[in-house]
C-alpha positions as CSV (number, residue, x, y, z in Angstrom):
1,X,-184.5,-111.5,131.0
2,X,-186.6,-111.4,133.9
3,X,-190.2,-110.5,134.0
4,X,-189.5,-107.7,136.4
5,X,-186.6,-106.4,134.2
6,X,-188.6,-106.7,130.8
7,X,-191.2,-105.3,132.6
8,X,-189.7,-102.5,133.7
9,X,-188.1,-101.7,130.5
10,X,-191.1,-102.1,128.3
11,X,-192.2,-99.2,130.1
12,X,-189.7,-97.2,129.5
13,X,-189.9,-98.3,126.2
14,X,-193.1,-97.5,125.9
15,X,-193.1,-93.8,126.8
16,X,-190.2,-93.2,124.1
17,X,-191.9,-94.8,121.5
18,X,-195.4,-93.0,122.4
19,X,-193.2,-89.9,122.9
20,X,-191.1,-89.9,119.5
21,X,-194.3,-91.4,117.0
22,X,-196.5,-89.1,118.2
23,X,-194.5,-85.8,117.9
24,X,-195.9,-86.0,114.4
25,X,-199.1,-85.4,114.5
26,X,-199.1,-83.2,118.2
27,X,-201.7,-80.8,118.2
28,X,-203.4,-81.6,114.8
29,X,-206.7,-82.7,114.9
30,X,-207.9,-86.5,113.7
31,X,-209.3,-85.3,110.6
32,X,-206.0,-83.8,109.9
33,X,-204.2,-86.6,110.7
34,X,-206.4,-89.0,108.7
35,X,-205.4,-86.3,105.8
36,X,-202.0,-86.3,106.6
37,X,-201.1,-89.6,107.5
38,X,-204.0,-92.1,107.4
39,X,-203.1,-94.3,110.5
40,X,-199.6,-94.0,111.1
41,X,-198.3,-96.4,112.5
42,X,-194.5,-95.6,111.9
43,X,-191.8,-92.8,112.6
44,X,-192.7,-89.5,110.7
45,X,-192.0,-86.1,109.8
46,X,-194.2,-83.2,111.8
47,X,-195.8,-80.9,109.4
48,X,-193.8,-77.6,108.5
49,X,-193.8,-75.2,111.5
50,X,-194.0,-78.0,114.1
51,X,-189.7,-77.7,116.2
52,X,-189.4,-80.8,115.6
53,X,-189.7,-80.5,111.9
54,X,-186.0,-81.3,110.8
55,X,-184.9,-83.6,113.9
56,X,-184.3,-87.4,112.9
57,X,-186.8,-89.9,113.4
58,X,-187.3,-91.2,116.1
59,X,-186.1,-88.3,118.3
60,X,-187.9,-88.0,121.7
61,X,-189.3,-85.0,123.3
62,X,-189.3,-83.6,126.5
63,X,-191.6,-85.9,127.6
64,X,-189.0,-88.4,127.7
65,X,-186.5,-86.1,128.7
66,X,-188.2,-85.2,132.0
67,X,-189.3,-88.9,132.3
68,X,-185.0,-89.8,131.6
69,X,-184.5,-87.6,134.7
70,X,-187.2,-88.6,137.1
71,X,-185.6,-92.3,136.1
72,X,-182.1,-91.1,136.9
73,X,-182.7,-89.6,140.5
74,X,-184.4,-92.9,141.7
75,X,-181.6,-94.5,140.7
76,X,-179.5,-92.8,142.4
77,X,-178.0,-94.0,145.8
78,X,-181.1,-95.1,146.6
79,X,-181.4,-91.3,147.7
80,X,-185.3,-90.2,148.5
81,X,-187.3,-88.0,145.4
82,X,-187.2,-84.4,146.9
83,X,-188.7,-81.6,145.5
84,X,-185.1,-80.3,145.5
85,X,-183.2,-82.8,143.7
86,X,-185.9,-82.5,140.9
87,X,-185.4,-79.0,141.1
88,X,-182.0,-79.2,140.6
89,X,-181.6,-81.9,137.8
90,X,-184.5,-79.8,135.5
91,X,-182.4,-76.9,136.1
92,X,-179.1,-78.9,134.9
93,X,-181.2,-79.8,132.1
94,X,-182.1,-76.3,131.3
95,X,-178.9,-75.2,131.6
96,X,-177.7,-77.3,128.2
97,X,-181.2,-75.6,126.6
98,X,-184.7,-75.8,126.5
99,X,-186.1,-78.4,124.3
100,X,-188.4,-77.0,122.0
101,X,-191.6,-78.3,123.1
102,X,-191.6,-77.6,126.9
103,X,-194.9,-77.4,128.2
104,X,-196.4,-73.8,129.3
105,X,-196.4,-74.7,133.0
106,X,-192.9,-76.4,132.9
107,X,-191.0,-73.4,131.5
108,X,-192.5,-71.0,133.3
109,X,-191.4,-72.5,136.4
110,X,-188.1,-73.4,134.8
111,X,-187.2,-69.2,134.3
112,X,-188.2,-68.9,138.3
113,X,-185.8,-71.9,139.6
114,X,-183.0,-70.3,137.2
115,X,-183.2,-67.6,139.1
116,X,-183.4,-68.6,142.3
117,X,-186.8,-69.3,143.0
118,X,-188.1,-72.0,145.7
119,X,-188.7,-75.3,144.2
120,X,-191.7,-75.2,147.0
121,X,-193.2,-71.6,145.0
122,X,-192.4,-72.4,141.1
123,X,-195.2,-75.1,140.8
124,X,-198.3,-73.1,142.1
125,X,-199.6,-72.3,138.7
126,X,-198.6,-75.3,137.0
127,X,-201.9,-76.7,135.8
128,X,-201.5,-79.0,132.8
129,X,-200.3,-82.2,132.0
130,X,-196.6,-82.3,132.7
131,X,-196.2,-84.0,136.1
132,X,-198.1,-86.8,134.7
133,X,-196.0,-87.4,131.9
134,X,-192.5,-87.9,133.2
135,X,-193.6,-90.2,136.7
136,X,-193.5,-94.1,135.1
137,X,-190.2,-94.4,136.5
138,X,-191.8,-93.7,140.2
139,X,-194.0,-96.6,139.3
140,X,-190.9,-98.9,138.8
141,X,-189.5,-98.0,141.6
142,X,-192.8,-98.6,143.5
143,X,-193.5,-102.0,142.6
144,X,-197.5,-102.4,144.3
145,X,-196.6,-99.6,146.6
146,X,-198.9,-97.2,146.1
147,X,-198.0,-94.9,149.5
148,X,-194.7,-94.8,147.9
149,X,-196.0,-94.2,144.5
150,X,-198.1,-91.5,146.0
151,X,-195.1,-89.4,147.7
152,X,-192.5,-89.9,144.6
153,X,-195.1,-88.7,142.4
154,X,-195.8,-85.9,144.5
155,X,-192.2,-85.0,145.3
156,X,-191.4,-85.2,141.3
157,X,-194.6,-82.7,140.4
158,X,-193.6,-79.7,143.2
159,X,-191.3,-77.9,141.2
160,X,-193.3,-77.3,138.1
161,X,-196.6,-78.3,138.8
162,X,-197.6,-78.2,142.6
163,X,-201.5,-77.7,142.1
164,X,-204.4,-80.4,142.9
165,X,-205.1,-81.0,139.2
166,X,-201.7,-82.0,138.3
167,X,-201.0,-83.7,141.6
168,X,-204.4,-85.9,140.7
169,X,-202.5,-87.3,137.2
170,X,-199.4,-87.3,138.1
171,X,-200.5,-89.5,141.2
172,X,-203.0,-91.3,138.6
173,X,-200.2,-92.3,136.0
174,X,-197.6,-93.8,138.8
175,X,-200.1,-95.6,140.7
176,X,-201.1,-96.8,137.2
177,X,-197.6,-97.8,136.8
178,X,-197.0,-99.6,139.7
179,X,-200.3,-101.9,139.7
180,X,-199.3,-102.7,136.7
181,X,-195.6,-103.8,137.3
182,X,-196.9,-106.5,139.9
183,X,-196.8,-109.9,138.6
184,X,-200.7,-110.6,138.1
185,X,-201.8,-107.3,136.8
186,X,-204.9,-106.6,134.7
187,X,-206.2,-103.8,133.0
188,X,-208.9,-103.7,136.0
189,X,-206.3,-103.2,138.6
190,X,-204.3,-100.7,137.1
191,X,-207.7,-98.7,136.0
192,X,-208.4,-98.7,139.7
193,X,-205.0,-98.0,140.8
194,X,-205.3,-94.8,138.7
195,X,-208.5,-93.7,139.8
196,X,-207.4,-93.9,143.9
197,X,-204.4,-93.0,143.1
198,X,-206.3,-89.3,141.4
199,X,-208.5,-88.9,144.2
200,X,-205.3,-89.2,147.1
201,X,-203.0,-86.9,144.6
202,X,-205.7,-84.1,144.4
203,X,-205.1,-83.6,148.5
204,X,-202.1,-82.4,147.7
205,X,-200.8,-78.8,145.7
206,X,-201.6,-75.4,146.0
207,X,-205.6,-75.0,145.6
208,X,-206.5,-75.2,141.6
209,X,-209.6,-75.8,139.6
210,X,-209.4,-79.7,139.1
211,X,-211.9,-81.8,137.3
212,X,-212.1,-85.1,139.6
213,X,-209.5,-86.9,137.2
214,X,-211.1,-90.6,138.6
215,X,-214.5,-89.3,137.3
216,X,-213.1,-88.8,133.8
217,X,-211.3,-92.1,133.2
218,X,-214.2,-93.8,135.0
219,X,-216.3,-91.9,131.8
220,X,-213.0,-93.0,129.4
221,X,-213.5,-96.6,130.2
222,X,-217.1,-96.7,130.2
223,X,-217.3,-94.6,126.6
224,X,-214.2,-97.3,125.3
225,X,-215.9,-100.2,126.3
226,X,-218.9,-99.2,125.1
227,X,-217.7,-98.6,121.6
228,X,-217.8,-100.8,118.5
229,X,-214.5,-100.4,117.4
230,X,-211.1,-99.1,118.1
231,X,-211.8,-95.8,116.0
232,X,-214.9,-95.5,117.1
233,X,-213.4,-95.6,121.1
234,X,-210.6,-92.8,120.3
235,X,-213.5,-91.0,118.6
236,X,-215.9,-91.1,121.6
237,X,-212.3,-90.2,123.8
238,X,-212.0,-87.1,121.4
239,X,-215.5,-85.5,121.4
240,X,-216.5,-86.6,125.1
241,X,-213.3,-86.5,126.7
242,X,-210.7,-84.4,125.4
243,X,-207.0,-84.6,124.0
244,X,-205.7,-80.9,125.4
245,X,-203.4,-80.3,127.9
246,X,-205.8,-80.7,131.0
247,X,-204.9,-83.5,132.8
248,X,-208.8,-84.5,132.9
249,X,-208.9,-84.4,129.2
250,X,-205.2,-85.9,128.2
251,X,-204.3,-88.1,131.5
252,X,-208.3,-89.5,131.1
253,X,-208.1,-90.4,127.8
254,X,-204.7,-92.0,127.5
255,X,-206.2,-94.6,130.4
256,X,-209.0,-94.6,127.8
257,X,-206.8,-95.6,124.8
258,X,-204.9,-98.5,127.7
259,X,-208.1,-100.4,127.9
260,X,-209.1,-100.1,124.2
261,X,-205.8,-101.3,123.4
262,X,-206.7,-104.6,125.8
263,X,-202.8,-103.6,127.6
264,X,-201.1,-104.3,124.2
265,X,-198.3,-101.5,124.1
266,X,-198.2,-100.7,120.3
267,X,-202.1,-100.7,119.5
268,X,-202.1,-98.2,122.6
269,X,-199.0,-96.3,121.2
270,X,-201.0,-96.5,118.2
271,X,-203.7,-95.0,119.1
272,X,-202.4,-92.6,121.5
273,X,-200.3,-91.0,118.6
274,X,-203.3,-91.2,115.9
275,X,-206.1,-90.0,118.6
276,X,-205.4,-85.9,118.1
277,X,-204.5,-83.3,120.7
278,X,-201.7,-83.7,122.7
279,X,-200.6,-86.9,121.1
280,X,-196.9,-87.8,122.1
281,X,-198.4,-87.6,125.9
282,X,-201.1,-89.5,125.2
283,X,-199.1,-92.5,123.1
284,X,-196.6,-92.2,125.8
285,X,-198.3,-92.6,129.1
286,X,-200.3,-95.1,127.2
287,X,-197.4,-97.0,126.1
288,X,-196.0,-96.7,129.2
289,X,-198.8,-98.5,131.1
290,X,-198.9,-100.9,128.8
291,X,-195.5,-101.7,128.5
292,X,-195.1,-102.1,132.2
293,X,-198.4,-104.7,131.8
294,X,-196.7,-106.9,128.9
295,X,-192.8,-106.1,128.7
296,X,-190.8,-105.6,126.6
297,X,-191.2,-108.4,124.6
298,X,-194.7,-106.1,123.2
299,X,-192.3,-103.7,121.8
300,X,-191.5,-103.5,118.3
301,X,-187.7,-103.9,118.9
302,X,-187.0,-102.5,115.5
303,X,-188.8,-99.2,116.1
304,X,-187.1,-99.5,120.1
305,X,-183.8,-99.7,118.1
306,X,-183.8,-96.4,116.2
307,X,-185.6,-94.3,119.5
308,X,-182.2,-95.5,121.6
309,X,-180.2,-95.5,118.6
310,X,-180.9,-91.6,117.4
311,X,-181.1,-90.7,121.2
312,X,-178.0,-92.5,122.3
313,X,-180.0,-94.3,125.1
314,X,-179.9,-97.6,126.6
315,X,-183.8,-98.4,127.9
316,X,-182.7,-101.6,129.5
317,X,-179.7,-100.5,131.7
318,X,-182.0,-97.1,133.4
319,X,-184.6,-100.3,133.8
320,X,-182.2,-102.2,136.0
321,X,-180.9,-99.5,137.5
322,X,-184.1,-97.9,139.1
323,X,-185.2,-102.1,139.9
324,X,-182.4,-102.2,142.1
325,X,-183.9,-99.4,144.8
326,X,-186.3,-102.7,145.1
327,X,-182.9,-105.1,146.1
């Protein structure tokens, strides 16, 4: 396998392994996962109440759905990301029902497209963290190119959430991507990559209350390194950060958790998943990151087996695909 391939698809690995492990312990708090769980480090059942309660192991969530489509499109034809083809694909995607666990921002501007809406309207209140969860792809597909990264990332976010705070992490997470997709990568790039990356997204969007995203992973990675331990970095992420659905606390912190995790995409996934809050975004945008920095070979291909196997999805073929825009 080539390093660009396994690179490619450790990323995508890496978001539906974040995605999946840490469905269950989303929105508890770390004392209640320590009470639940310990440290889990495996596939789990959600507590009684969570949707995803009686789905199989290893079943992704919409985070990997919407990160399934974004991959899709680019692969397409080589066919440019418009606001209306994402448009179109979510609302194809809604059509066969609404996964469970849609973000408030995403299904509100779901209804609106369904009926009829402009793609260019639906977005203007979307405020959290669901652009930034679904754009690795864009990163593949934007291999050191952060002007492309930029517009993809942009074009992908309109429809749902086309605001200056989640234009700033969605922009964050696929410049992230794409620094660290290039050959001699380091944590240090892609944590700068991110930050320029937040400050050039939040230009674009309606006008929205944004906490500069760059200032709050520039806090993440000083609080991480800083700290004696891994607990003790998600710990100082937690209480000084945030795990919510505010890009500035979630999109932050999970560049937190990819520099505690020194790049290695389990201890991130990990972490992500055993930090609290909004945990299968965290573990996956962390795992994404760092699957793109290390490959696939970083993945535990046991655990990669049962995500494709209970989702019927093949990781390494939507990989090759989007890598050939790049041809």
């Amino acid at each position: 396998m080539s390093d660009l391939i396994s690179k490619a698809t450790g990323c995508l690995a890496g978001v539906a392994l974040g995605d999946a492990m840490g469905r269950a312990t989303e929105f508890m708090t770390r004392e209640k996962i320590r009470e639940t769980f310990g440290w889990l480090d495996h596939f789990a059942v959600p507590m009684k109440g969570h949707p995803a309660h009686n789905d199989p192991l290893g079943k992704i969530t919409d985070d990997t759905d919407q990160t399934l489509i974004i991959a899709r499109l680019l692969a397409e034809n080589n066919a440019p990301l418009t606001a209306e083809r994402v448009a179109n694909a979510f609302v194809d995607w809604a059509k066969n029902g609404f996964c469970p666990y849609l973000g408030p921002s995403t299904h509100r501007a779901l209804t609106q497209l369904m009926n009829g809406a402009s793609p260019h309207e639906t977005g203007k209140h979307g405020v959290t963290n669901g652009a930034a969860m679904r754009v690795a792809p864009i990163g593949i597909a934007h291999i050191g190119d952060f002007d492309g990264a930029l517009r993809d990332a942009v074009a992908a976010s309109v429809p749902t959430h086309n605001t200056h705070n989640a234009m700033q992490s969605a922009a964050a997470v696929a410049c992230a991507v794409a620094a660290a997709m290039t050959q001699d990568a380091t944590i240090d790039r892609v944590i700068a990559a991110a930050m320029q990356g937040a400050e050039r997204g939040r230009t674009f969007g309606a006008w929205s209350w944004a906490t500069p995203l760059e200032k709050r992973i520039e806090l993440a990675e000083r609080l991480v390194t800083q700290a004696s331990s891994l607990p003790a970095a998600l710990q100082s992420l937690y209480d000084f950060v945030g795990v919510g659905l505010d890009p500035a606390e979630s999109v932050a912190s999970a560049l937190g958790v990819v520099v505690a995790a020194h790049g290695d995409p389990m201890q991130a996934i990990f972490a992500g998943v055993n930090i609290g809050g909004d945990t299968d975004t965290i573990a996956a945008i962390a795992g994404g990151i760092c699957g793109a920095l290390r490959g696939i070979e970083a993945i535990d291909a046991a655990m990669l087996h049962q995500v494709e196997q209970v989702n019927t999805i093949d990781l390494s073929a939507i990989a090759r695909a989007i890598l050939k825009r790049n041809e």
